[in-house]
C-alpha positions as CSV (number, residue, x, y, z in Angstrom):
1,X,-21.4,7.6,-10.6
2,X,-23.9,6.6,-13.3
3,X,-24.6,3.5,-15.2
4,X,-23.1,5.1,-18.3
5,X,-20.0,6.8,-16.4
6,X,-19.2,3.2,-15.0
7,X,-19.6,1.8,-18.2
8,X,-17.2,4.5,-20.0
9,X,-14.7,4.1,-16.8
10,X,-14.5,0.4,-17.2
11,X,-13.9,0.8,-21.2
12,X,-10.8,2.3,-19.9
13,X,-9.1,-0.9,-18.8
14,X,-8.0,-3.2,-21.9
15,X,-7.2,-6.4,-19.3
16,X,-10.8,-6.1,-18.5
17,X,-11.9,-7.4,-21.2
18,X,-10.3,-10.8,-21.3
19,X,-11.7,-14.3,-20.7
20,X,-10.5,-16.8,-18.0
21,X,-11.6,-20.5,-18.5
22,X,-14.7,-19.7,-20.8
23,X,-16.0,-17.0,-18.8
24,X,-15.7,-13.3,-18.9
25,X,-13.0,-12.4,-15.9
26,X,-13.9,-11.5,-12.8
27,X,-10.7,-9.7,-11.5
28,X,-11.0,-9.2,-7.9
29,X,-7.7,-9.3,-6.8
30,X,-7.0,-5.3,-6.7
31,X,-5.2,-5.1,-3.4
32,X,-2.5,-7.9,-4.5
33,X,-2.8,-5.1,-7.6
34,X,-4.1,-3.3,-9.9
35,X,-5.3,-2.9,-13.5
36,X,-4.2,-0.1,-15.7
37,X,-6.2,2.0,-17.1
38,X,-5.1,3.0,-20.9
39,X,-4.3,6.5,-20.6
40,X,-1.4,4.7,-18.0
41,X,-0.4,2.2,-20.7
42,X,0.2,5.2,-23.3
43,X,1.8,7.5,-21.1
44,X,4.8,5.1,-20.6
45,X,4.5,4.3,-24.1
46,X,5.0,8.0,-25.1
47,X,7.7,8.3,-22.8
48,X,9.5,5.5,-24.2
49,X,9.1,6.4,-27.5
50,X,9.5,10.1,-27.5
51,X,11.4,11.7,-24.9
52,X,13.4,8.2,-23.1
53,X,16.4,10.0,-21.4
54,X,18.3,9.8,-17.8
55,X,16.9,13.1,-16.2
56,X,18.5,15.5,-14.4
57,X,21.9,14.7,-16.1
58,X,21.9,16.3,-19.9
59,X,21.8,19.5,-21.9
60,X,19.9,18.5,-24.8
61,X,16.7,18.1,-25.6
62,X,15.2,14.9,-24.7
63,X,16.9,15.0,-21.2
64,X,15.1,18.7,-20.6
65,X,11.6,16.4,-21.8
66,X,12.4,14.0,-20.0
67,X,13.7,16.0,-16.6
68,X,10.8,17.9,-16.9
69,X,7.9,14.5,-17.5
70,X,9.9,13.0,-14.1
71,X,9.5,16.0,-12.0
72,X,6.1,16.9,-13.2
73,X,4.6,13.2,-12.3
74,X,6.4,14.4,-9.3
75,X,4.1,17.1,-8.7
76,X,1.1,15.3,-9.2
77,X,1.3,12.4,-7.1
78,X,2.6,14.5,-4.8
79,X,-0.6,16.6,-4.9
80,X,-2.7,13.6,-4.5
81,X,-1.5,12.8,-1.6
82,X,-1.6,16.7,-0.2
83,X,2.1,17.0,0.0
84,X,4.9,19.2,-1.5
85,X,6.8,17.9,-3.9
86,X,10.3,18.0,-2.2
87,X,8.7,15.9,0.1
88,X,8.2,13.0,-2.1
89,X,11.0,10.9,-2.8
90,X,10.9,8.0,-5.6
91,X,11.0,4.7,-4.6
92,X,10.6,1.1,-6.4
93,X,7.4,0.3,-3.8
94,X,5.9,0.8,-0.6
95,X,8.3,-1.8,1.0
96,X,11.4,0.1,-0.3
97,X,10.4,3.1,1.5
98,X,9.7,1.4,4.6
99,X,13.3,-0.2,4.6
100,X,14.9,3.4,4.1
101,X,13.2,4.9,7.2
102,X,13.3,1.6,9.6
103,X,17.2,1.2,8.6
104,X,18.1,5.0,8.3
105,X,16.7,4.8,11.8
106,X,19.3,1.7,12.6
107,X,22.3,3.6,11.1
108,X,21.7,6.7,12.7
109,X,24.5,7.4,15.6
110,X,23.0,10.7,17.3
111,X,19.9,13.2,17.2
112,X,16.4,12.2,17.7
113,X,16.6,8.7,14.9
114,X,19.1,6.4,17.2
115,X,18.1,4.1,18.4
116,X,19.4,1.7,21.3
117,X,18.9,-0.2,24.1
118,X,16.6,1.1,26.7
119,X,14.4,2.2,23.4
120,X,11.4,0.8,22.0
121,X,9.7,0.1,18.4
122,X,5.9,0.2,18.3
123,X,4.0,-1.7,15.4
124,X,0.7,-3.4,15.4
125,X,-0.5,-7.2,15.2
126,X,-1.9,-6.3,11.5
127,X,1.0,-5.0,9.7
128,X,2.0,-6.4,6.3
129,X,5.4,-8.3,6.7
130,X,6.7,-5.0,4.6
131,X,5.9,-2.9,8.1
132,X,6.9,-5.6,10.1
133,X,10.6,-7.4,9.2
134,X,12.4,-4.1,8.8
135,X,11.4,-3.2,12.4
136,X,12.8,-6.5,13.5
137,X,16.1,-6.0,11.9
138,X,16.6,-3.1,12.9
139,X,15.3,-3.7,16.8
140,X,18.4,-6.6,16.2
141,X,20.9,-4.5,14.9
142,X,20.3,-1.7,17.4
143,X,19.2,-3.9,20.9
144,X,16.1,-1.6,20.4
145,X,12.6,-3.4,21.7
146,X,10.1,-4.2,19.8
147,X,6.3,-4.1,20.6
148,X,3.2,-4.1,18.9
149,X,-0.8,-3.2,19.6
150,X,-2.4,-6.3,19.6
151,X,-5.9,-6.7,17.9
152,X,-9.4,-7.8,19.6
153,X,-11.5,-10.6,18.5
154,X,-13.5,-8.4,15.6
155,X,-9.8,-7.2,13.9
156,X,-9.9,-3.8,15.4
157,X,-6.8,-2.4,16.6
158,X,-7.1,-2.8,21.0
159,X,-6.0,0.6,22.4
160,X,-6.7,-0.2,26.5
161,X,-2.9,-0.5,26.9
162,X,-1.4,1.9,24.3
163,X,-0.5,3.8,27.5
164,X,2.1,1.2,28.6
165,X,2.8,-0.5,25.1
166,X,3.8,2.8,23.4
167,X,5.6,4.7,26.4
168,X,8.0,7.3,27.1
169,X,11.2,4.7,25.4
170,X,9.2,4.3,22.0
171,X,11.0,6.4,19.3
172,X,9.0,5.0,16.6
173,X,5.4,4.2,15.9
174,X,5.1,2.5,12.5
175,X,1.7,1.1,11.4
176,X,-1.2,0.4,8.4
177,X,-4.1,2.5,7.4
178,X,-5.8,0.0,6.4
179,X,-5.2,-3.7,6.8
180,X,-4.5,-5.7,3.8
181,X,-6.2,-8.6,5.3
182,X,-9.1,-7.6,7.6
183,X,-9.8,-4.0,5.6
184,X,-10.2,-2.4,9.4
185,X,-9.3,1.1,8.8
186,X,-7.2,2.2,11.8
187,X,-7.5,5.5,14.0
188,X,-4.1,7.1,12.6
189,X,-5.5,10.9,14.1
190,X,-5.5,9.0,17.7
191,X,-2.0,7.4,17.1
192,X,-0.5,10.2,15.5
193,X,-1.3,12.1,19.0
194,X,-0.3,9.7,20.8
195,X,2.9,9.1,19.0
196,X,3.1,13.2,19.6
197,X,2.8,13.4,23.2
198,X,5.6,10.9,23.9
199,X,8.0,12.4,21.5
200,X,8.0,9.3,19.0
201,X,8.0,9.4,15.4
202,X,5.2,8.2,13.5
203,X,5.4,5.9,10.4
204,X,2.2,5.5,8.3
205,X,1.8,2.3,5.6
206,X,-0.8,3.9,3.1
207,X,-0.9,1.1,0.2
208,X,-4.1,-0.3,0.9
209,X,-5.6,3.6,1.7
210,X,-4.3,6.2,-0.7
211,X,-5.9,3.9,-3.8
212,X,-9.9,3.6,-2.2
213,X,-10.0,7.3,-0.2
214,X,-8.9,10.6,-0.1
215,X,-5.7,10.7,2.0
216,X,-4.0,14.2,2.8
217,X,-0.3,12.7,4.4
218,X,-0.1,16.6,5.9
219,X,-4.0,16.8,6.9
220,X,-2.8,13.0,9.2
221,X,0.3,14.8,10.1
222,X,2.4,11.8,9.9
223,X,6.3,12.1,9.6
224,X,6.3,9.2,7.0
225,X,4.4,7.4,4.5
226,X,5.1,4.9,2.2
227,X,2.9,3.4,-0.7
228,X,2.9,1.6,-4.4
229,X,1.9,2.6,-7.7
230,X,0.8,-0.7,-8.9
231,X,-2.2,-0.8,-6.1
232,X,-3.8,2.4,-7.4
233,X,-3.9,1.8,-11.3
234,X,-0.1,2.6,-12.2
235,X,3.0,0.9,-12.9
236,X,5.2,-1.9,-11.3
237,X,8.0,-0.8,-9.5
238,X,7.4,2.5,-8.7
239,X,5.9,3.6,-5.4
240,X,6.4,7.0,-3.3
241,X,8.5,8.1,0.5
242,X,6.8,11.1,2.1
243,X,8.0,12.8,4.6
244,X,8.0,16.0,6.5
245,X,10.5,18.1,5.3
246,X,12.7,18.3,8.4
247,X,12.1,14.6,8.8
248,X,13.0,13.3,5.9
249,X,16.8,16.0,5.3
250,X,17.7,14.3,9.1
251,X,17.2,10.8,7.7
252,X,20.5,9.1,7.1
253,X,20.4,7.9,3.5
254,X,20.8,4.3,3.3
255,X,21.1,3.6,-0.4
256,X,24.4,6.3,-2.1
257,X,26.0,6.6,-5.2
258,X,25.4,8.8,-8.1
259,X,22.4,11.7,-8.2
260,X,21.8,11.8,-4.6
261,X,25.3,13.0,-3.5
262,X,26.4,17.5,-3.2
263,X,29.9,17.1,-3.4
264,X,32.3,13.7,-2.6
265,X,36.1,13.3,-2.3
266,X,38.1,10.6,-1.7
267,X,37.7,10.6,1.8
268,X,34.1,11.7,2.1
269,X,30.6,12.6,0.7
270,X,27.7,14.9,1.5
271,X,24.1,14.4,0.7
272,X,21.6,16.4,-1.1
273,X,18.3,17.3,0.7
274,X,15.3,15.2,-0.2
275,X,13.9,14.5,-2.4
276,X,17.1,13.7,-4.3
277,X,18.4,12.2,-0.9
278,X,17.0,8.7,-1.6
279,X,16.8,8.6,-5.2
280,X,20.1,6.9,-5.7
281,X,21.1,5.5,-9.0
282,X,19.0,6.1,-12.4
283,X,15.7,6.2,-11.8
284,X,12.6,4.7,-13.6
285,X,11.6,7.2,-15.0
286,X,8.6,5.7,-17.6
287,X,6.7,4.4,-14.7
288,X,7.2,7.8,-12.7
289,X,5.6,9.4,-15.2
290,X,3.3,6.4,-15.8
291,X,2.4,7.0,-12.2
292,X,1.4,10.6,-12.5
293,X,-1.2,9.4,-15.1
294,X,-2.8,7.2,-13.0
295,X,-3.0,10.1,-10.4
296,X,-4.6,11.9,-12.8
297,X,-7.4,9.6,-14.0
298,X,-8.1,8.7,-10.0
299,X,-8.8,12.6,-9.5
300,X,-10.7,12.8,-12.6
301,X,-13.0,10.4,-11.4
302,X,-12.7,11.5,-8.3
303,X,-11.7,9.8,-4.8
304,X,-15.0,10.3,-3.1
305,X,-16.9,8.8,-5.9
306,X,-14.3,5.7,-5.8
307,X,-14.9,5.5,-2.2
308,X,-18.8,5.3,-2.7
309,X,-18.6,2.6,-4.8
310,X,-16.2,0.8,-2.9
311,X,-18.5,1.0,0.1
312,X,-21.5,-0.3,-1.5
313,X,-19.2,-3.4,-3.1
314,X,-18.1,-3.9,0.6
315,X,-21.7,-4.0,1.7
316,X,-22.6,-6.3,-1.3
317,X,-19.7,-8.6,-0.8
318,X,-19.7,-8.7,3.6
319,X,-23.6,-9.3,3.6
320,X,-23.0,-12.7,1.0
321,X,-20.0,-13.8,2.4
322,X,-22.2,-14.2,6.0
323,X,-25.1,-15.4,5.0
324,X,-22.4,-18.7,3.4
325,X,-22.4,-21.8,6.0
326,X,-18.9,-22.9,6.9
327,X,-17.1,-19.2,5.7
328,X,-15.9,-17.3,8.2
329,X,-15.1,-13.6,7.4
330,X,-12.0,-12.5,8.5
331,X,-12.2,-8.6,10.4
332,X,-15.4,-6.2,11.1
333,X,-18.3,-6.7,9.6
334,X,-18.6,-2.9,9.1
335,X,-15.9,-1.8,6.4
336,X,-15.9,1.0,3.8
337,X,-13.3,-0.7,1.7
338,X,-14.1,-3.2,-0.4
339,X,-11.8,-5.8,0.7
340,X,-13.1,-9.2,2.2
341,X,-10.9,-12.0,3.7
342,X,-12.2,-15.5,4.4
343,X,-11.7,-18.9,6.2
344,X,-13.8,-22.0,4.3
345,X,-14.2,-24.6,6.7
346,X,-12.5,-27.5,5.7
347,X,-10.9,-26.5,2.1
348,X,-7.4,-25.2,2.4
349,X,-7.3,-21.4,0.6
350,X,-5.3,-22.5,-2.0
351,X,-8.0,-25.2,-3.5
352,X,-10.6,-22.5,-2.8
353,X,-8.9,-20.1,-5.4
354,X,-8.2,-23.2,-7.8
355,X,-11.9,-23.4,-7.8
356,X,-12.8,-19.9,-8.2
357,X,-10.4,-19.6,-11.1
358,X,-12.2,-22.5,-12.7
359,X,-15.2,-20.1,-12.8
360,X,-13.4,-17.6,-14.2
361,X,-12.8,-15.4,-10.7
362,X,-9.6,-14.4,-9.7
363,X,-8.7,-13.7,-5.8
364,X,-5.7,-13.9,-3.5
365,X,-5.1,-16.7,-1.3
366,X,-2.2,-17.3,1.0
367,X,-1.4,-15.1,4.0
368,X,-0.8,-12.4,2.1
369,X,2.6,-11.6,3.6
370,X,0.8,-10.7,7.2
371,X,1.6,-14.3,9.0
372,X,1.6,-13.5,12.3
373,X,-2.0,-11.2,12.2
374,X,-3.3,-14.7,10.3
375,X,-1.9,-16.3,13.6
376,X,-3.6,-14.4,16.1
377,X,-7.2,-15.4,14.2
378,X,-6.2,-18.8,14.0
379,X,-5.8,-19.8,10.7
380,X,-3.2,-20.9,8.1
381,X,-4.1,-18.9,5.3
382,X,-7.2,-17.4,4.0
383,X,-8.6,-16.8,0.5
384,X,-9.2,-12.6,-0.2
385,X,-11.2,-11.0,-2.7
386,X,-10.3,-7.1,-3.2
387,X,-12.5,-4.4,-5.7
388,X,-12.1,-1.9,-7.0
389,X,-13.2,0.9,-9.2
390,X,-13.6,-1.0,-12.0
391,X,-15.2,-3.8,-9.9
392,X,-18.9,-4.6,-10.9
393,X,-21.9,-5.8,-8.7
394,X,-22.2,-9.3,-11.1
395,X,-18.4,-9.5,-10.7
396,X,-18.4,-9.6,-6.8
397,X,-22.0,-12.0,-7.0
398,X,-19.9,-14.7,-9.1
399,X,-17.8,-14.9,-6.7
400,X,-20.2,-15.3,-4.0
401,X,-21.8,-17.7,-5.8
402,X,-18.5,-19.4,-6.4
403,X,-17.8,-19.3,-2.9
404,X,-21.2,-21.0,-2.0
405,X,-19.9,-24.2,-4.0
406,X,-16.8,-24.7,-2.6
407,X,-17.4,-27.1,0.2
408,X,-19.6,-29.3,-2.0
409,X,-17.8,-29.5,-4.3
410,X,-14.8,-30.8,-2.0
411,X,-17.7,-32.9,0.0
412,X,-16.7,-31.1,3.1
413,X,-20.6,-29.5,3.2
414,X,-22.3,-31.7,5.9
């Protein structure tokens, strides 16, 4: 995009504009999540103060408006992510959705989601913990076994066994686009036909992909997908299920109650099909709609234009971070989004982000809820920084300069 498109886009984000200990802020924490852009901010606040109403459950007015906001925001986010919209369900965030197809896996009893002993779970050594602990649990409740694709020294996924890792017992393959931590972007086509020719199902985590690229869930041909609104410029609490349509109506429900039931008598109940199926309970409807503003403004500017300026912040930011004595980057050192991950020698992750903050440059640190990929590289925690499309190139050089004063300052340097 141009100098003065950028400048117009980044006018769009109020938060942007703030100050963080004297200095302009640097907000590079985008994966952790997002900012909102203003046209996001009103669209709840016209909801709220216009047309606020439980949907799908009045005659008068303001639940017809607000029936209708719900299910169009539907439609768009559902469009974004080339789907239909009866096969989007709403959730409260990525990890929701993951919990309703790992345990609606566990409580199935027959047909092609029960699992059992003598079965196997497939994940991978990157997953976020939200990909990750459901599987456990429900490898536990079900004496299923669970495996996972390890990764190779450079933080690619290593496929030499897939063969014999994901067999004819695995029912499930379940793993990331793209890592939170290491940014690798995995080969879903290649495990998506794998996954096909030994019958399993196929689970896709898209939080850290469907904000930087164009992603088309049916174009992948994945059974499931799960990601958040507040990772791609929209609300808190609100995130999206897909599903193929057959997939999802044989999914046990695992959250009941009111709006997701046909009919129910005192003995028994029967479920409507999705995407009403999982969308027990009132639903939050502001940030739905919130939601399908922020899909709108991410078309408007358009995802390949994102993902070109993401690419040459990941260049930017990969080529620094290298060229730092005693940082380590965590992954490839080829990567089109612009996430990178780092070990500093000698300074614990935590005092690295103290120190960033103090110059005004915000960042992750931790393990950013993927402990055991942070044990296979060997470290305790590592400190992330994560553009976006608002992201500038003096943005991501502060914190590289930053960076390049952290182990003097913490005389660790020599």
């Amino acid at each position: 995009m141009t100098t003065q498109e950028f400048t117009r886009l980044r006018s769009d984000f109020p938060l942007l504009k703030r100050e963080v200990a004297g200095s302009p802020l640097a907000y590079l924490d985008s994966g952790a999540t997002s900012q909102k852009p203003e046209c996001v901010i009103d669209a709840e606040q016209e909801f709220n103060t216009r047309h606020n109403s439980a949907v799908h459950r009045g005659a008068h007015t303001l639940a017809t408006e607000a029936t209708d906001a719900f299910e169009n925001a539907r439609a768009k986010v559902a469009a974004f992510v080339g789907a239909k919209p009866s096969q989007v369900s709403w959730v409260k965030n990525a990890t929701e959705a993951l919990n309703i197809v790992a345990m609606g896996m566990g409580f199935a009893t027959e047909g092609p989601y029960a699992l059992g002993p003598g079965d196997s779970i497939v994940i991978t050594q990157m997953e976020h913990h939200a990909n990750l602990v459901p599987w456990q649990q429900v490898a536990l409740r079900t004496g299923a076994e669970l495996r996972y694709i390890p990764i190779t020294d450079e933080g690619t996924l290593d496929l030499s066994d897939l063969d014999s890792i994901a067999d004819a017992s695995t029912k499930v393959m379940a793993f990331t686009h793209v890592s939170n931590v290491l940014a690798t972007v995995n080969p879903v086509e290649q495990l998506v036909e794998h996954a096909k020719k030994i019958g399993a199902v196929t689970v896709l985590d898209a939080c850290q992909s469907v904000p930087h690229m164009q992603v088309d869930f049916s174009a992948l041909d994945v059974d499931f997908a799960a990601f958040s609104g507040h990772k791609m410029l929209g609300p808190s609490g609100i995130g999206l299920l897909y599903g193929k349509q057959d997939a999802l109506n044989a999914l046990p429900p695992v959250l009941t109650g009111g709006s997701m039931i046909e009919t129910v008598t005192m003995e028994e109940s029967t479920f409507l099909p999705a995407p009403q199926r999982f969308e027990a309970g009132t639903q939050p409807v502001a940030q739905a709609v919130g939601l399908g503003a922020a899909a709108d403004y991410l078309s408007h500017v358009g995802m390949d234009r994102i993902a070109e300026h993401e690419h040459e912040l990941a260049q930017l930011l990969v080529e620094g971070v290298t060229k730092i004595p005693g940082v380590t980057l965590l992954g490839p050192v080829s990567r089109s989004v612009s996430t990178v991950a780092v070990d500093v020698e000698g300074v614990h992750a935590h005092d690295v982000g103290q120190f960033l903050d103090a110059d005004g440059v915000a960042v992750r640190v931790g393990h950013h809820c993927a402990m055991p990929l942070h044990a296979r590289l060997g470290v305790r925690a590592s400190t992330r920084a994560s553009a976006y499309v608002y992201s500038t190139v003096e943005e991501c050089e502060r914190f590289l300069d930053s960076l390049a004063r952290v182990r003097g300052y913490f005389g660790v340097e020599w």
